[in-house]
Backbone bond lengths (Angstrom), bond angles and torsions (degrees), N, CA, C in turn:
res aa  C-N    CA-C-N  psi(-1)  N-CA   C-N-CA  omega(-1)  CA-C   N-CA-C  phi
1 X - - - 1.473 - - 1.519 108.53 -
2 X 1.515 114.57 140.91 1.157 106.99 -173.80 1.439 113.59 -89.13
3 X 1.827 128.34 -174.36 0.812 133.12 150.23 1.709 138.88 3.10
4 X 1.738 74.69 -81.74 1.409 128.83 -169.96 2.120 103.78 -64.50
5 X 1.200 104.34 -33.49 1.521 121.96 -166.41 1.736 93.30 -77.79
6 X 1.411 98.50 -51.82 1.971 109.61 -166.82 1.488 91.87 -68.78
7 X 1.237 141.26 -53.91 1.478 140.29 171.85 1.502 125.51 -31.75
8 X 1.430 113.95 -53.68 1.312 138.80 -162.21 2.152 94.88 -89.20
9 X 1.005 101.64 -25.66 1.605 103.12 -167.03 1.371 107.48 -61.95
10 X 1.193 143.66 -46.09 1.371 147.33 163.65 1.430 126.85 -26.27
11 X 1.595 100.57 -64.18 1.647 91.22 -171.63 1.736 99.39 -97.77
12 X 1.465 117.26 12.44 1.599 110.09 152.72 1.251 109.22 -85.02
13 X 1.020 160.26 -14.88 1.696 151.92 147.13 1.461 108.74 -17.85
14 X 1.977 120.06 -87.93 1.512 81.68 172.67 1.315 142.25 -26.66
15 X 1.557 102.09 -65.00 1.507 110.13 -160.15 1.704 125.56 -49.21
16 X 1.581 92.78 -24.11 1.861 116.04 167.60 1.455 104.52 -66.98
17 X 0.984 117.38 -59.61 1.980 131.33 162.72 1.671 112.99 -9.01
18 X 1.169 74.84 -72.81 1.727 97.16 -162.08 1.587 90.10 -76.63
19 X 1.331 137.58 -48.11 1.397 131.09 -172.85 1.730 103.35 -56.72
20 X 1.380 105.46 -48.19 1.971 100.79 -178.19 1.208 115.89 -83.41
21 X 2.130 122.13 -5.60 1.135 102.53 171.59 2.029 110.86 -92.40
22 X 1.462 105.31 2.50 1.558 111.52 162.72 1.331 121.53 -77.21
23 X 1.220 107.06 -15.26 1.723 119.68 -165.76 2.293 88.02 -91.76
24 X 1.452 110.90 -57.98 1.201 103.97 162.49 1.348 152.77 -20.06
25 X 2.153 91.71 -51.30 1.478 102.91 -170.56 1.525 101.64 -84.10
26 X 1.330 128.70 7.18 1.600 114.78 -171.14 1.960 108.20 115.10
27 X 1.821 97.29 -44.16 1.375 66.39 -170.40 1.859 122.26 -75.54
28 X 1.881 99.20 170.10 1.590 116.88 171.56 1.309 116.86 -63.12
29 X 1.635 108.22 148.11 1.461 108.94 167.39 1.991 95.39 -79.20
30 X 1.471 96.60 151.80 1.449 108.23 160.39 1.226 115.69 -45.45
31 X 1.804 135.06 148.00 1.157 133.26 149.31 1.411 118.74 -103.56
32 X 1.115 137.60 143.93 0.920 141.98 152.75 1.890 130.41 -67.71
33 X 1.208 116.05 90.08 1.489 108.65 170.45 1.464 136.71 -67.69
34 X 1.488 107.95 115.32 1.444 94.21 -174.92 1.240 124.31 -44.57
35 X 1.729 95.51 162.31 1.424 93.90 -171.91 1.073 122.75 -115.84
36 X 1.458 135.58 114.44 1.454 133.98 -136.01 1.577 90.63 -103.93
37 X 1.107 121.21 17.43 1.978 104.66 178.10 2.019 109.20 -58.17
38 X 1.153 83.09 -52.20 1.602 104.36 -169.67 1.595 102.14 -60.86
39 X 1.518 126.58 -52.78 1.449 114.05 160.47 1.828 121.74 -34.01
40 X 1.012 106.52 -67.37 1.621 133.70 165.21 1.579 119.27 -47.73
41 X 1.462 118.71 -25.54 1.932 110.53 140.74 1.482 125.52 -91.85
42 X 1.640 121.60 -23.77 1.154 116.19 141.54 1.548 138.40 -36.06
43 X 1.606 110.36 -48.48 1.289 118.07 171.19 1.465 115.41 -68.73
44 X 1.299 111.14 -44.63 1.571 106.23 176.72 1.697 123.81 -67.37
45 X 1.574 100.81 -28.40 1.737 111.45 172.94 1.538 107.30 -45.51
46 X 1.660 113.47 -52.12 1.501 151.05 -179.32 1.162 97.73 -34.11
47 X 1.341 126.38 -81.80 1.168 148.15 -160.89 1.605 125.14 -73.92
48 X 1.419 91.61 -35.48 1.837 95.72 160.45 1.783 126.97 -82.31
49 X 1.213 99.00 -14.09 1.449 124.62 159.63 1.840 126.81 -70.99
50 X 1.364 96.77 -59.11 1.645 110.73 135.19 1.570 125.08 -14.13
51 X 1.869 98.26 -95.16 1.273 105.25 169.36 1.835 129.71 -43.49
52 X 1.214 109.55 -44.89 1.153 122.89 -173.45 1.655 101.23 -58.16
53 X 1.027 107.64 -59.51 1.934 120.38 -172.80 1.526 97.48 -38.85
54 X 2.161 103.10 -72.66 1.342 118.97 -160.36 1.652 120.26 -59.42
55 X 1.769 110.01 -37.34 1.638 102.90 166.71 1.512 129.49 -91.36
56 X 1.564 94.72 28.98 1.638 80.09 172.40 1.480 126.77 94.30
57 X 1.638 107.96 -2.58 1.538 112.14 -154.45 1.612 99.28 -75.41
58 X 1.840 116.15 -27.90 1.317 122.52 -174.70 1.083 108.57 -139.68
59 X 1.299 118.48 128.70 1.715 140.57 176.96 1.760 95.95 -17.34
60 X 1.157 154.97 156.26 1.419 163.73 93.91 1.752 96.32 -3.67
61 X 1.140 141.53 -71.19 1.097 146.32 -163.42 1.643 109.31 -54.79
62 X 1.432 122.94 -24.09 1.166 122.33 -178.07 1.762 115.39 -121.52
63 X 1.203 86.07 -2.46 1.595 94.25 169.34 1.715 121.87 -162.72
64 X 1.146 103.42 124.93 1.519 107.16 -163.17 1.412 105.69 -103.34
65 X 1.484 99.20 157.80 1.877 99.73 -173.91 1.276 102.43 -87.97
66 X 1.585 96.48 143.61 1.652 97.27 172.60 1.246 119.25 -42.87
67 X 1.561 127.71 -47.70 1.889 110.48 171.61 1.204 112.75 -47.85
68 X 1.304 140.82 -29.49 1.696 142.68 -164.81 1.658 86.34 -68.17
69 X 1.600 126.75 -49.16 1.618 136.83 -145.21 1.650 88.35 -81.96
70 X 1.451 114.48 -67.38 1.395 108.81 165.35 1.559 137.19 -26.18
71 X 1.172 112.04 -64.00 1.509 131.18 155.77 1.698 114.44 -27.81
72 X 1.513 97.71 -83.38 1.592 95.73 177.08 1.568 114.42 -74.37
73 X 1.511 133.54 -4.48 1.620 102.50 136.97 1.770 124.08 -45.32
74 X 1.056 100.77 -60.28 1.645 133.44 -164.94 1.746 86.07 -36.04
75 X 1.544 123.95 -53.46 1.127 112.11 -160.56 1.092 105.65 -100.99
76 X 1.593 135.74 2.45 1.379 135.06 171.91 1.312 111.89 -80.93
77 X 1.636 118.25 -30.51 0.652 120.13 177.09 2.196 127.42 -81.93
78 X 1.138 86.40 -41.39 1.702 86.43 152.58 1.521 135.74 -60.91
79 X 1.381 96.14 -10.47 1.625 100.10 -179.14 1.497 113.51 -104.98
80 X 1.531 97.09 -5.90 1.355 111.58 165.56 1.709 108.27 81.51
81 X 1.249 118.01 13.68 1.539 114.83 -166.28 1.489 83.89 -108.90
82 X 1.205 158.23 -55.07 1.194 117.54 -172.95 1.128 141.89 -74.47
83 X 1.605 108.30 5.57 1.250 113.97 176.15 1.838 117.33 -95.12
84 X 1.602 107.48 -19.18 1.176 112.89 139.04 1.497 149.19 -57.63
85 X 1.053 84.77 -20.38 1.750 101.18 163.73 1.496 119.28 -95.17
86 X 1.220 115.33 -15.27 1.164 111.94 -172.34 1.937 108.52 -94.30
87 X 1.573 88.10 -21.19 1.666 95.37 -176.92 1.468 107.92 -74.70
88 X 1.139 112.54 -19.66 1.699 122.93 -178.42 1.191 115.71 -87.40
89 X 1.243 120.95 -20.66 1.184 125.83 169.70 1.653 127.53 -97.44
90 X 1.431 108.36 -18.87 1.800 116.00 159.93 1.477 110.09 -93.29
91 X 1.333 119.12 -5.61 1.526 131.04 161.88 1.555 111.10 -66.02
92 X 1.445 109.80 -59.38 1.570 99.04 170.99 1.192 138.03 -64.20
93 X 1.274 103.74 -37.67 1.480 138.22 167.53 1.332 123.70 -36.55
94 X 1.556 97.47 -51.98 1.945 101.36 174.11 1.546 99.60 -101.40
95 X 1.177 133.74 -7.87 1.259 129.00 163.54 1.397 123.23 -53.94
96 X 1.728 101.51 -66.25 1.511 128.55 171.89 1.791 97.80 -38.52
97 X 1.527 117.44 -60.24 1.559 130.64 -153.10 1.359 90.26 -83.60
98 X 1.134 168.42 -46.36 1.551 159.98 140.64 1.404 108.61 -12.28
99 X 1.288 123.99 -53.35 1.402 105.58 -158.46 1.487 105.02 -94.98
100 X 1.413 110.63 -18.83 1.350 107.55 176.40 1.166 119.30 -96.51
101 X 1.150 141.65 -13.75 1.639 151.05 135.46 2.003 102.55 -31.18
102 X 1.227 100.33 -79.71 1.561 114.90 -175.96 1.874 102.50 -36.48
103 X 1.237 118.39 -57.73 1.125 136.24 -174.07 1.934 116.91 -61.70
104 X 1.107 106.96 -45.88 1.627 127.79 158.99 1.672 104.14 -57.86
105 X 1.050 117.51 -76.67 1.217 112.89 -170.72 1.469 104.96 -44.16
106 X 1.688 138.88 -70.78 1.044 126.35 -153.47 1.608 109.43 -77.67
107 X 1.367 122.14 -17.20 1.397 129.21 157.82 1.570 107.59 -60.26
108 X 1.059 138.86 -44.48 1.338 143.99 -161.69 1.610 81.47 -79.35
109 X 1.256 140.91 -102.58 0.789 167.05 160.50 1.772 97.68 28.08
110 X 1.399 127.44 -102.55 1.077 128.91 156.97 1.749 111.76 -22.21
111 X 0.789 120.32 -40.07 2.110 121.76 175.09 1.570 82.21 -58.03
112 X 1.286 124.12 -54.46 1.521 88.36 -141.05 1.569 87.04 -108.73
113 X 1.218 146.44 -12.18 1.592 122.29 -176.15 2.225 100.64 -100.21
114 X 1.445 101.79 18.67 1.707 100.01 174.21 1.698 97.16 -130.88
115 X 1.445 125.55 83.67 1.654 96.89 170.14 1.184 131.53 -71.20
116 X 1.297 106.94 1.95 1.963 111.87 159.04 1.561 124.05 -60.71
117 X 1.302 114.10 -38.25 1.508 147.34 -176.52 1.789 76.59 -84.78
118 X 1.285 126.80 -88.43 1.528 121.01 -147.39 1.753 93.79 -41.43
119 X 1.320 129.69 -56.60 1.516 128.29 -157.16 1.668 95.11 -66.55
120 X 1.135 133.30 -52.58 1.193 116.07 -173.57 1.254 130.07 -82.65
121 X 1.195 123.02 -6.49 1.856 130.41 -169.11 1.662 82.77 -119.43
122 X 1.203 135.13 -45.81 1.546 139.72 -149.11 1.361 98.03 -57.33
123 X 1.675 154.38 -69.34 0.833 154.41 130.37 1.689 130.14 10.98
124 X 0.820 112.92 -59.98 1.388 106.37 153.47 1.738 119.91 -71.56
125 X 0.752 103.19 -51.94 1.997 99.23 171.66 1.523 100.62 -47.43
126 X 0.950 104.84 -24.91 1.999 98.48 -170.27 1.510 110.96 -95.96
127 X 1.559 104.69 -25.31 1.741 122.78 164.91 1.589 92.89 -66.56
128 X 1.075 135.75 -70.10 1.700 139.62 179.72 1.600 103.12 -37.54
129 X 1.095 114.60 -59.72 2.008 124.40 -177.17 1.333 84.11 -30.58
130 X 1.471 118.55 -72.31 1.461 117.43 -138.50 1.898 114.63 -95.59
131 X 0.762 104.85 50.01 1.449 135.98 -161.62 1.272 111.88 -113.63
132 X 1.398 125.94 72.86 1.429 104.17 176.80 1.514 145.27 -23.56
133 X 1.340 107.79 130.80 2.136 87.63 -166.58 1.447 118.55 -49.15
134 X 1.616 109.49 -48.78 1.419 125.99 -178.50 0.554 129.88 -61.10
135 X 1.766 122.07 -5.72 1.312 137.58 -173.24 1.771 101.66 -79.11
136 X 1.277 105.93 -33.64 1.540 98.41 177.75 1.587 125.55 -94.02
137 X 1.376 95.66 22.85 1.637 100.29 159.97 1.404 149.37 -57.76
138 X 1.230 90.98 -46.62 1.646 113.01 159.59 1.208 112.79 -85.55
139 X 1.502 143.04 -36.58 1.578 123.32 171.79 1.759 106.52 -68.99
140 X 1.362 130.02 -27.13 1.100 96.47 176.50 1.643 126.74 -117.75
141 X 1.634 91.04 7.63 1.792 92.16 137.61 1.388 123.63 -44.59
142 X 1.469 105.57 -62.30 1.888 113.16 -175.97 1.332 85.72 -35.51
143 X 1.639 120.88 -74.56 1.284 132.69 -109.78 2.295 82.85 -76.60
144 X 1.196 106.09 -70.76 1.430 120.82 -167.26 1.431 118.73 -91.20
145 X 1.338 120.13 3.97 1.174 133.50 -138.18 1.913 146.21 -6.95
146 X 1.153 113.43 -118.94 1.328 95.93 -148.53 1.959 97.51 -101.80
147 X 1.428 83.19 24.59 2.032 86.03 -165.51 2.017 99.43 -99.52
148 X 1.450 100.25 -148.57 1.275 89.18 -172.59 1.748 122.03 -96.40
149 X 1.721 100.35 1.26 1.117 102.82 158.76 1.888 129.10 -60.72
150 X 1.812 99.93 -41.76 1.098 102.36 175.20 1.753 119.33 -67.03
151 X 1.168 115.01 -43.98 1.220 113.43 -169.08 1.873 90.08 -76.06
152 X 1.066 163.60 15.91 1.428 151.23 170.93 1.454 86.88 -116.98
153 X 1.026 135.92 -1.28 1.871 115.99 174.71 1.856 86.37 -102.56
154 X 0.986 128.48 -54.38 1.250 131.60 167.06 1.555 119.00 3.18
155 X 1.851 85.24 -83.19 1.558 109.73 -155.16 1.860 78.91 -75.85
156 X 1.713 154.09 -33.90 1.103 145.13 -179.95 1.679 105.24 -51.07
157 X 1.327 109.77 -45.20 1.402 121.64 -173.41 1.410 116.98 -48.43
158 X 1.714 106.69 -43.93 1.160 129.54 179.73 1.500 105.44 -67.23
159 X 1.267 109.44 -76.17 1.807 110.76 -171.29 1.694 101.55 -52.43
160 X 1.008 123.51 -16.45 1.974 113.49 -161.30 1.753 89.59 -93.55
161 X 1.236 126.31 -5.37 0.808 108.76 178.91 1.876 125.48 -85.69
162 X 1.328 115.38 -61.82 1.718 120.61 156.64 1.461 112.61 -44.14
163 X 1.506 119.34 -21.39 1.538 84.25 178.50 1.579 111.48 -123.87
164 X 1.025 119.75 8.32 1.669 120.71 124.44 1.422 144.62 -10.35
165 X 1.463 90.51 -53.03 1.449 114.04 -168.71 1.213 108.38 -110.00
166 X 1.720 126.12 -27.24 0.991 121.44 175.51 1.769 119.91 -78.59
167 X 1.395 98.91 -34.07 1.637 116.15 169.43 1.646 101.00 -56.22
168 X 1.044 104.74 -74.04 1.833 108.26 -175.51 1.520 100.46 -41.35
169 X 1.312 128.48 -64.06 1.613 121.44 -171.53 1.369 102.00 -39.36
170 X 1.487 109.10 -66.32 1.492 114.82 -167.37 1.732 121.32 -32.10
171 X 1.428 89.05 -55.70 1.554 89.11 179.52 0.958 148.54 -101.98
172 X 1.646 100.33 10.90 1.585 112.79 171.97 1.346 84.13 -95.47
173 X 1.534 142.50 -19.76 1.465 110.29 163.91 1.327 133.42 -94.68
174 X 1.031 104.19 56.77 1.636 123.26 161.18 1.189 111.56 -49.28
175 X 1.505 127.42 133.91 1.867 106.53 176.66 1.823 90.14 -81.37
176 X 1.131 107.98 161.11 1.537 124.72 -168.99 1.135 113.08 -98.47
177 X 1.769 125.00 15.76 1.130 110.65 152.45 1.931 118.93 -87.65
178 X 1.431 94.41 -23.94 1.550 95.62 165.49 1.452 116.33 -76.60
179 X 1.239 149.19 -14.77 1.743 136.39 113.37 1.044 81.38 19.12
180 X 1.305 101.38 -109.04 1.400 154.19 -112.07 1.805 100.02 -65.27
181 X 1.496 110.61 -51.16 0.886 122.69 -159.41 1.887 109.36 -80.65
182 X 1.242 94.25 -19.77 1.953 117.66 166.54 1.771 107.42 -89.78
183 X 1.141 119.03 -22.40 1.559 110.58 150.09 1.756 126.14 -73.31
184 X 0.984 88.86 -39.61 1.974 94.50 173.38 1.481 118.47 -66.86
185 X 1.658 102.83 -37.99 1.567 111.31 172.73 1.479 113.10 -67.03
186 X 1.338 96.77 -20.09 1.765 97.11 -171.55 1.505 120.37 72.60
187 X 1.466 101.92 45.32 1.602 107.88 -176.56 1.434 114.15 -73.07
188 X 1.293 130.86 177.25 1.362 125.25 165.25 1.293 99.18 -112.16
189 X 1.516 104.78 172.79 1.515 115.31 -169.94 1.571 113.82 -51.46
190 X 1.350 89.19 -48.75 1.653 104.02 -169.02 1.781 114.19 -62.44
191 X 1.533 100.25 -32.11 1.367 107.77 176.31 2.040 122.52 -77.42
192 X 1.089 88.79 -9.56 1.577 106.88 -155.09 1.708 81.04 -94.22
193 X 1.364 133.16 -46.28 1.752 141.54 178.91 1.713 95.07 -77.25
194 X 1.141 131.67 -36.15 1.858 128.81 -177.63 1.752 95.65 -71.45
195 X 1.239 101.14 -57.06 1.669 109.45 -157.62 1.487 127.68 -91.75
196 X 1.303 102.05 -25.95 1.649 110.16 170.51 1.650 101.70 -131.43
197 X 1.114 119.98 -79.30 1.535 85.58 -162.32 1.338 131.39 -68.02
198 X 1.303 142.67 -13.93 1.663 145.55 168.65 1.298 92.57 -50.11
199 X 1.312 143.18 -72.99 1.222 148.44 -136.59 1.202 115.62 -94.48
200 X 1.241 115.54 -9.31 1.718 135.13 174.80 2.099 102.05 -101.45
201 X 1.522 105.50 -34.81 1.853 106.98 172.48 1.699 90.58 -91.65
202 X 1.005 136.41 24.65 1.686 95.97 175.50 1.968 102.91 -91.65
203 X 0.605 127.14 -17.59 1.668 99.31 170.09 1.522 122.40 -72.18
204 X 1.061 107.14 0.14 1.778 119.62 164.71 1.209 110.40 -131.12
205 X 1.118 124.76 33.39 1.589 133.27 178.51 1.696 81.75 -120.33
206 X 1.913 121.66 -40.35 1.178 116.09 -157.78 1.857 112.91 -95.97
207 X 1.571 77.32 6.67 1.969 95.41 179.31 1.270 109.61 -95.37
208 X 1.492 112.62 -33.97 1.495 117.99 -179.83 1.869 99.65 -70.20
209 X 1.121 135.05 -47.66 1.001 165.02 170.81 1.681 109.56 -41.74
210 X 1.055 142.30 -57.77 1.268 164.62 100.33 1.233 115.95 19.12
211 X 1.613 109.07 -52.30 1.656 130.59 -178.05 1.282 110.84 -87.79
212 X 1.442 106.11 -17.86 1.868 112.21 -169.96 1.335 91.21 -78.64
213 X 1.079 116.60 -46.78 1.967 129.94 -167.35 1.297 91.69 -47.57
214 X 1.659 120.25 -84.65 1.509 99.32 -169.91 0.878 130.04 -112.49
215 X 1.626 120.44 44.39 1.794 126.66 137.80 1.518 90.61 -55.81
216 X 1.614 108.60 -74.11 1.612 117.95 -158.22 1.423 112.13 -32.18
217 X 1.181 123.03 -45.75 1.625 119.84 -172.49 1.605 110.55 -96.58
218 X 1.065 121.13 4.82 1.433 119.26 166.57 1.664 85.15 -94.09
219 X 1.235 124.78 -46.10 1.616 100.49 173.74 1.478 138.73 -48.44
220 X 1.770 97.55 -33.87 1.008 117.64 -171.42 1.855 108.64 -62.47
221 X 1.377 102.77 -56.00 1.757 104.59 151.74 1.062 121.03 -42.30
222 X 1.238 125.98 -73.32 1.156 114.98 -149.62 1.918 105.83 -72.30
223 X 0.969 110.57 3.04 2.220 117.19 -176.68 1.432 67.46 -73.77
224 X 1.375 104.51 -93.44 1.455 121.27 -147.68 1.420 119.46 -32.50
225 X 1.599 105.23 -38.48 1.595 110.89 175.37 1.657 107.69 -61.80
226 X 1.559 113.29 -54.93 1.706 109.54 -155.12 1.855 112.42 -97.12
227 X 1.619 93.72 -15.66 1.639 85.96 170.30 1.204 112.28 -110.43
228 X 1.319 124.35 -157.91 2.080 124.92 -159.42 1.278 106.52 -72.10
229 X 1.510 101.22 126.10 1.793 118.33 -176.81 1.459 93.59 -51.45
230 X 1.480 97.64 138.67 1.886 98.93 -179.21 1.640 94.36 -159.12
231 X 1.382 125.01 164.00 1.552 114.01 -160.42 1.688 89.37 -69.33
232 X 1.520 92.50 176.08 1.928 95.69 -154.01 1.360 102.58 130.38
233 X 1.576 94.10 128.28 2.127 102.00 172.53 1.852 107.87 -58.97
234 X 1.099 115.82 -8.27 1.708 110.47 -172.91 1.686 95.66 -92.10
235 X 1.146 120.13 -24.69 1.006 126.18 176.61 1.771 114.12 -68.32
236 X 1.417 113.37 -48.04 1.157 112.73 -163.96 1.987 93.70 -80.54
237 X 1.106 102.09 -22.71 1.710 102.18 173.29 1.259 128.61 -61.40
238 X 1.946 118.47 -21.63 1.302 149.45 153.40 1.729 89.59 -58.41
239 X 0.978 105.23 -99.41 1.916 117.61 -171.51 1.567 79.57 -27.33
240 X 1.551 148.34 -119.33 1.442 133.97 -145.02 1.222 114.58 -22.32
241 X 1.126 127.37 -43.87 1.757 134.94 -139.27 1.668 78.31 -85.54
242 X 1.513 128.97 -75.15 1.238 150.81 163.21 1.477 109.97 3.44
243 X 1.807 103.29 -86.50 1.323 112.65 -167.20 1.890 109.04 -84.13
244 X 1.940 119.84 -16.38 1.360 91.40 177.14 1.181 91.89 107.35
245 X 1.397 139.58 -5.53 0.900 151.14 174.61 1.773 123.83 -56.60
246 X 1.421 120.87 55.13 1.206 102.29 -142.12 2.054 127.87 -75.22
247 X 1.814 75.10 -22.18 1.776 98.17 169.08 1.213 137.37 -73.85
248 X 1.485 106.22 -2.27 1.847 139.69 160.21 1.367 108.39 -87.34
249 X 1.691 128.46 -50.39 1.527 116.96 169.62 1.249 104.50 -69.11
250 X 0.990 150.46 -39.12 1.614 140.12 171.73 1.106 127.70 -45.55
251 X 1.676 124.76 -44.92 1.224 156.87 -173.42 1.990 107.71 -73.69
252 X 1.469 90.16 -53.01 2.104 98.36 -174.22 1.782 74.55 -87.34
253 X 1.001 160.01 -91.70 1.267 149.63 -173.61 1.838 126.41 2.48
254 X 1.637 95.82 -51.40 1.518 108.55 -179.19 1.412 106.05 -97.41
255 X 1.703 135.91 -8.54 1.096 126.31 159.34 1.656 107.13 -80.37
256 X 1.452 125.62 -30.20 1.361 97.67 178.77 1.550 128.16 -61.59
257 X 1.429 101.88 -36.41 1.485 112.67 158.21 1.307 130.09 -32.34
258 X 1.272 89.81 -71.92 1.887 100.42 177.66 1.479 104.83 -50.32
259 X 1.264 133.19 -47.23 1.149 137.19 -155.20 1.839 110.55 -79.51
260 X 1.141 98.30 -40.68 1.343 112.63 166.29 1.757 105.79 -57.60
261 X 1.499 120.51 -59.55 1.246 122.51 177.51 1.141 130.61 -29.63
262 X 1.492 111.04 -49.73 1.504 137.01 -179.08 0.986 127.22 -73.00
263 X 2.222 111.53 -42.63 1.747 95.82 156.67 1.797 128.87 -59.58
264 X 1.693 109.13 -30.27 1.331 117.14 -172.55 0.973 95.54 -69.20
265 X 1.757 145.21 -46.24 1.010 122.18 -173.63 1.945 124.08 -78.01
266 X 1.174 97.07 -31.94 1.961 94.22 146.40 1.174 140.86 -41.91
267 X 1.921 105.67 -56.72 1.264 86.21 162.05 1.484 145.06 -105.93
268 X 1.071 91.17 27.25 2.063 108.86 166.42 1.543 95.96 -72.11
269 X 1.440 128.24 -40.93 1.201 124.26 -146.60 1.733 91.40 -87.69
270 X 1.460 112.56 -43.28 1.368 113.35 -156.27 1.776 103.65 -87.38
271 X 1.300 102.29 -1.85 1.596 108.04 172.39 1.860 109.32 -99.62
272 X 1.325 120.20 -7.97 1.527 142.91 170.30 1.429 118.97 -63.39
273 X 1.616 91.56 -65.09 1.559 115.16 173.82 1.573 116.58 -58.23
274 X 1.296 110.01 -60.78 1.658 123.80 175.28 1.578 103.48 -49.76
275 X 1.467 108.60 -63.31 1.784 97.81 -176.33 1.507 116.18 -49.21
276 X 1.445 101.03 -53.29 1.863 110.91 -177.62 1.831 100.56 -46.21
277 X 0.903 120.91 -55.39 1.367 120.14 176.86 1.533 138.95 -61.30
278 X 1.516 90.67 -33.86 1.966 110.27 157.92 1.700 110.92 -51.13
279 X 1.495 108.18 -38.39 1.249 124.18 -142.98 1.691 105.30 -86.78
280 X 1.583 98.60 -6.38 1.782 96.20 -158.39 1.624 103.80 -98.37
């Protein structure tokens, strides 16, 4: 528990009080009803997509009906190749985002609990920030090239970058009476980054973090798209683009989406849980 948690614990006592003596008298906690808006622009996206296909508004050749998109899942998936492609491609993906997460953090980390280290290394990390991602495509093709080593230093390149900066912010903004108050305790370094500042930066430890997610998988595209076709949905987006295929770019198109959807919506949730729990 941090600092910040033992501080705050006091004058939350009532408010816990009065919350379990409401839970006592009978009354309900609130529910929340889902909220179907977002079903209900999905359905309408559906349906104007629909319309558009069925009257004619766009050639067949440039736009396929969702049954056509359905369909050729149906058979990609029986043939077992898109699910091979898809494993190669969340293979790099959390590979790439592991090492550059791991790597950010303990770089961030040292940035922000040494400002001797932040003034002299900090500057270049911030020359790196502003670095276009794509810009390091071709140096580390040369360097690792165009296989799956290169594209997993890539997509690392990508994630190490937001949470770098977000780790370092976090914990050089410590308010400085908790310093202060980890010098009197006589903390050690290591305890002072475990016990007060991690747990005082994690909502910008969980932004940098947040940002790693989808740098990393826009990396993860874009490897597969600009270096050597290798199994991988960016790959099969080459093969559509290639053969004309237009119900295959639609198809690896609406899984990157979805797929993207599902980490953002993970980690909103898993940065929710962690804070609520920092907090008690």
């Amino acid at each position: 528990m941090s600092i910040e948690a033992v501080a705050d614990a006091a004058p939350a006592l009532p408010v816990q009080g009065r919350a379990g003596r409401g839970r006592r008298s009978g009354t309900s906690p609130v529910t929340r009803r889902p909220d179907w808006r977002p079903w209900a622009a999905f359905a309408a996206l559906l349906a104007v997509w629909f319309a558009t296909r069925h009257l004619g508004w766009v050639p067949a050749k440039y736009l396929p009906s969702p049954l056509a998109v359905v369909q050729r899942l149906a058979r990609e998936v029986t043939t077992g190749t898109l699910l091979h492609d898809l494993h190669e491609t969340l293979r790099r993906n959390l590979s790439g985002l592991v090492i550059g997460v791991a790597a950010g953090l303990a770089l961030g980390a040292v940035l922000g609990a040494s400002s001797l280290v932040g003034r002299i290394v900090g500057p270049t990390v911030l020359a790196q920030r502003q670095t276009a991602l794509f810009a390091w495509v071709p140096l580390l093709a040369m360097w690792f090239g165009g296989g799956d080593t290169g594209k997993i230093i890539f997509i690392a390149v990508a994630a190490f970058q937001p949470v770098v900066i977000g780790t370092w912010r976090g914990i050089s903004l410590v308010p400085a009476t908790y310093r202060e108050l980890s010098e009197v305790l006589l903390l050690s370094r290591w305890n002072y980054i475990r016990l007060v500042a991690v747990p005082n930066a994690l909502p910008m430890i969980f932004t940098g973090l947040h940002g790693a997610l989808i740098y990393a998988w826009l990396a993860t595209v874009g490897s597969e798209l600009f270096l050597n076709i290798s199994p991988g949905l960016g790959g099969r987006l080459n093969e559509g683009s290639q053969l004309f295929e237009i119900d295959l770019l639609f198809l690896v198109i609406l899984l990157f989406g979805l797929i993207g959807l599902g980490f953002n919506t993970l980690a909103e949730r898993a940065e929710a849980l962690l804070i609520r729990w920092n907090t008690r």
